[in-house]
N, C-alpha and C positions, 0 to 999 in steps of 0.2 A: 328619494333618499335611500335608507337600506332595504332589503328584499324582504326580510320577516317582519311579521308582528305590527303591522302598519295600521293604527290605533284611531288617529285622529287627522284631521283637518283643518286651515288655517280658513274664518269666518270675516267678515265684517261686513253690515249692516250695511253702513254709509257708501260701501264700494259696489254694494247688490244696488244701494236704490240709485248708485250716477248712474249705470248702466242701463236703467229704466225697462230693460228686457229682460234684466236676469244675465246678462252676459259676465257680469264680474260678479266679486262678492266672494270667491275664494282664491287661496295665494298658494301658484306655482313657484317654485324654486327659478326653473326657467323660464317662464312666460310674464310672472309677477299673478297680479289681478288677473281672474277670468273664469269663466263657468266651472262649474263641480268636476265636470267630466277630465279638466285638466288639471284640479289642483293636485298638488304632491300630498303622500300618507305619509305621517308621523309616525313612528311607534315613541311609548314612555322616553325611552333614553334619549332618543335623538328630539323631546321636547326639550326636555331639560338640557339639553347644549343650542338649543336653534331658537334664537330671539324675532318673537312676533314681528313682524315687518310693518311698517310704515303707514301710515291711511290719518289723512290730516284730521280725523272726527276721536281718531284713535280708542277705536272702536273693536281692533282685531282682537279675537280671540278662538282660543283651543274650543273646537267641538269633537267630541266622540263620534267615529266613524257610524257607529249603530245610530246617533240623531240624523244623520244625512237626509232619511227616510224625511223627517220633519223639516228640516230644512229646504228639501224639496216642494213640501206643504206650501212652506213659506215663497217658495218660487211661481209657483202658482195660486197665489193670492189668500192663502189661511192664515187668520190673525192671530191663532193660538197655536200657532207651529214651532212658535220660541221655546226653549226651556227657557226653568227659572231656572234661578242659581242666587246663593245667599251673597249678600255682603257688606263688610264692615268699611263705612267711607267716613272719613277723620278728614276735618278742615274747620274754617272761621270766617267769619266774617271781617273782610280789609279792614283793621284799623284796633280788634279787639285782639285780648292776647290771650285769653282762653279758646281751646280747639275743642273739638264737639265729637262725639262720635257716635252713629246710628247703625245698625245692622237692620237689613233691610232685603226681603226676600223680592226678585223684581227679574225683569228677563236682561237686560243689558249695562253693562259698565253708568251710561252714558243715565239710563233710568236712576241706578241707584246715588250717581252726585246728584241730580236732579234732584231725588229725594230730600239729599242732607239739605239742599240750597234752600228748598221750601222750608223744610224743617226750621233751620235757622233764619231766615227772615219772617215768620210765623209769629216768631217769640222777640222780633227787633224792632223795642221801641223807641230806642236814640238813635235812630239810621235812617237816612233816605235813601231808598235802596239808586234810585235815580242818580244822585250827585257820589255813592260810594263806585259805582260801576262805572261812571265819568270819571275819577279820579285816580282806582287803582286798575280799570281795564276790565275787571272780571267784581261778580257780583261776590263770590266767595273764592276763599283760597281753600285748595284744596292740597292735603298732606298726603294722604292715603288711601289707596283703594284697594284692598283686598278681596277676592271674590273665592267662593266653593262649593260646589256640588253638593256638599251636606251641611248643616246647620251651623252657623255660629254661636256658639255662647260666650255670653258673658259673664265675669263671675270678678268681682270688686277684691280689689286685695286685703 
């Protein structure tokens, strides 16, 4: 993309582990998915115009050029090479009309609905989670995911 100030990186999990070597898992402009060594750098402005691209786990996301180091961690097999990062994930369970929402510190998108999903079948005692997931396709619906670097609060109006 542009010459200065080239900030960040396009990540995703689910494309590092089909590649089973580490050959994917980041997103070239030209090439698509494929090792660090070719993904394209971001700086701030050109995130905010350039829409994370495509990975059916929908999993991609912005990392900071300085986690690369960790990231790299991760390519050679360390478990704690993730960052966390906070987030608030809002959904319900098919069939109720109340949504839910948990903020939940955890390393990836995909962790934190996991979260809420537990969270809410935890406390569901008129559901079979079996016959809800047969009927509407997915075990929870999910509204919103929010994620950030520093802390979410809440604070009730």
């Amino acid at each position: 993309m542009g010459n200065t100030d080239h900030l960040y990186v396009i990540y995703s999990e689910s494309e590092f582990k089909s590649e089973g070597d580490g050959a994917g898992g980041f997103w070239s402009v030209e090439d698509g998915w494929g090792p660090l060594e070719t993904a394209t750098r971001f700086s701030r402005e050109e995130m905010a115009v350039y829409k994370l691209p495509f990975c059916p786990a929908l999993d991609a996301l912005w990392i900071p050029e300085g986690a690369e180091i960790d990231v790299q961690k991760h390519e050679n097999g360390s478990e704690d090479a993730r960052q966390l990062k906070w987030f608030a994930v809002t959904g319900r369970i098919p069939g109720d009309n109340d949504n839910c929402t948990i903020i939940v510190e955890c390393t990836s998108r995909q962790a934190a609905m996991n979260a809420l999903t537990e969270a809410l079948w935890s406390k569901a005692e008129s559901h079979d989670r079996a016959q809800v997931e047969a009927e509407h396709g997915a075990p929870v619906w999910f509204v919103s995911v929010l994620s950030s670097q520093t802390e979410i609060f809440y604070e009730p109006l």
